[in-house]
Structures are given as structure tokens and as C-alpha cells.
C-alpha positions in Angstrom: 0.0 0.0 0.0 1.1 3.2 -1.0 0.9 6.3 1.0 -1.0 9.3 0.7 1.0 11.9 0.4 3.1 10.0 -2.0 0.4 9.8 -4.4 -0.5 13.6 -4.4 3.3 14.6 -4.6 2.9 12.0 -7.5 0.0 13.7 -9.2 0.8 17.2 -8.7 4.8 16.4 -10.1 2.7 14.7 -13.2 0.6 18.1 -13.3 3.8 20.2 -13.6 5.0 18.5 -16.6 1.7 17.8 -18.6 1.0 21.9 -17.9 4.9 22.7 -18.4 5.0 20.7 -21.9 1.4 22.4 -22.4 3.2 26.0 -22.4 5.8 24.9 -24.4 4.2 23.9 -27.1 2.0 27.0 -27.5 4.9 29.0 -27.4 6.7 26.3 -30.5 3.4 26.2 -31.7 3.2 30.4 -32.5 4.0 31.0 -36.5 6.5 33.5 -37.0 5.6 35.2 -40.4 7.5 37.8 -42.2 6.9 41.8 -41.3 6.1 43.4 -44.5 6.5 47.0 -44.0 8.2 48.4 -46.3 6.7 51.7 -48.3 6.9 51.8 -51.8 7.4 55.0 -53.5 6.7 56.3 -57.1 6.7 59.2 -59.0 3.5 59.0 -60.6 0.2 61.0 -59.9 -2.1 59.8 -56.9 -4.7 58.8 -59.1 -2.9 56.7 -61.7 -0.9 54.8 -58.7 -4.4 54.4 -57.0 -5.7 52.6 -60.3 -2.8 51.0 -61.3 -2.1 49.4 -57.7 -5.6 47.8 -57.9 -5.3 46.8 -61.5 -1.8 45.3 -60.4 -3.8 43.5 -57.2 -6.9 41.8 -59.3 -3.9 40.0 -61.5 -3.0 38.3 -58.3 -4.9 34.6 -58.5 -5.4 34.3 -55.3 -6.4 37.9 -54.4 -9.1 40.1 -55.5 -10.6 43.5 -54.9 -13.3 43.7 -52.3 -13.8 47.3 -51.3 -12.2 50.6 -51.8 -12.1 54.0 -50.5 -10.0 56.5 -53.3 -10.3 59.5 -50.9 -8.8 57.9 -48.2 -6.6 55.5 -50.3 -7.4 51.9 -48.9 -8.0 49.0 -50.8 -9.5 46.2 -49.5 -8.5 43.0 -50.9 -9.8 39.6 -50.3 -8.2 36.1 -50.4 -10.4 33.7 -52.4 -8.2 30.6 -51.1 -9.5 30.6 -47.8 -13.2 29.8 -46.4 -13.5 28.8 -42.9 -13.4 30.8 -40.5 -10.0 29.5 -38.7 -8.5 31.5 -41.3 -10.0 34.9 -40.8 -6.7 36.4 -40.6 -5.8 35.4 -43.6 -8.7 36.2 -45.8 -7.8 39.7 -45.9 -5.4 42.3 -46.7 -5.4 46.3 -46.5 -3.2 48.7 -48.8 -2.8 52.5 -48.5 -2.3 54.8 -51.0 -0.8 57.7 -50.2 0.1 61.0 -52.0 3.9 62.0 -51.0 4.8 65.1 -53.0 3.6 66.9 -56.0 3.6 64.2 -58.4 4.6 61.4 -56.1 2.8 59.0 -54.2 3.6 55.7 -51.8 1.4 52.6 -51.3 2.2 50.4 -48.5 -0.1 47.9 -46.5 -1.5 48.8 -43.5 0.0 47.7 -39.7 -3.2 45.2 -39.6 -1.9 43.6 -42.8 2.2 43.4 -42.9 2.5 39.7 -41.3 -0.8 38.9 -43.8 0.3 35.2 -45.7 0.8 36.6 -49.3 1.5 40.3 -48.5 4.9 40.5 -49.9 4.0 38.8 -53.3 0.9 41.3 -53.8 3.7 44.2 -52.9 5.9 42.4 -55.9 3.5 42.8 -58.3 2.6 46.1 -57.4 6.5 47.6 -57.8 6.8 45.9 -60.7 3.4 47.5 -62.5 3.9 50.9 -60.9 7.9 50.6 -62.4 6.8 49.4 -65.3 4.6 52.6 -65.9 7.1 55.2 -64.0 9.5 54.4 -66.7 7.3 55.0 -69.2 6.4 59.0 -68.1 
């Protein structure tokens, strides 16, 4: 026959560990996604970066337009890969549109959106459109 207090020290030292690998693993468990904040900056007017950032954003297959806001430069895009509702910080992604200078303008994505799963590629194909048509002026 065991003793008593043997038994509790027993459970609460199995306690410990089962809450102590618990922890750990929620803290292994936590995905460490890149920061995308980086601003990008053009010299083109306000209102051709505004349209050519959302044209450059709908060619993205797995992103599309959902709302926007030209006065206060935010685009709204959302992510047609993902349905349930786990993945509701994934289904969406902010940009601002910003005018810099006379002639100039900067789009970046907003705090909400920089660790967003696809940010950086929708930022790629929006310094390559907005380069593309800076050269061109």
C-alpha cells in the first residue's frame, strides 16, 4: 500500500510536466511570419498609382478587390483561397495609398496587414506594375 502523500506529490509532479510541456508547445506552436513593411514609393500622380495598384492587385490569382475607399486611399483585398473561419486572418489584406509630393505617391499595407500570408507577393507585383509605368512617363 502506498501512502498518501506519496500519491499527491505523485500527481501534482505529473501536473507540472503535462502543464509545463502544455506551455511549451504554444509558445513552439506560435507561426513567425514575415513583417512586410516596407513603403513603396513612385513618381506617378495619386490617381494613376491608385488605379494602377488595384489593377496590379486583381492579376493576383489568389487575391481580389473587395472594397475601396479613393479619398482615403485603402484598398481592401480579399483572399479567395480561404473559407472557414480558422483562417480569418488570412482572408484579408489592407493597402494605403498615399500622396507623398507633387507628383509622387507611396502605397504600402496597413499595420493590420504586414505579417498577412501573401502580402509580400501582392507588394511584388505592385513595384513591378507601378515601375513598369514610372519608366514609361
Amino acid at each position: 500500500m502506498t501512502h498518501p502523500a506519496r500519491g499527491v506529490m505523485k500527481l501534482k509532479s505529473v501536473f507540472s510536466l503535462a502543464l509545463g510541456l502544455f506551455l511549451l508547445g504554444g509558445c513552439a506552436h506560435a507561426p513567425l511570419l514575415p513583417i512586410h513593411d516596407e513603403v513603396l514609393v513612385f513618381s506617378l500622380p495619386y490617381d494613376l498609382t491608385f488605379l494602377r495598384v488595384l489593377e496590379a492587385a486583381d492579376t493576383h490569382p489568389d487575391w481580389e478587390p473587395n472594397w475601396t475607399d479613393k479619398e482615403k486611399g485603402v484598398i481592401h483585398l480579399q483572399n479567395t483561397r480561404y473559407s472557414s473561419f480558422a483562417d480569418a486572418d488570412k482572408r484579408s489584406m489592407v493597402l494605403l495609398v498615399k500622396r507623398e509630393d507633387e507628383g509622387g505617391s507611396s502605397v504600402r499595407l496597413a499595420p493590420e496587414s504586414q505579417a498577412v500570408v501573401g502580402g509580400g507577393e501582392v507588394l511584388k507585383l505592385i513595384q513591378a506594375a507601378l515601375s513598369e509605368e514610372a519608366s514609361l512617363r
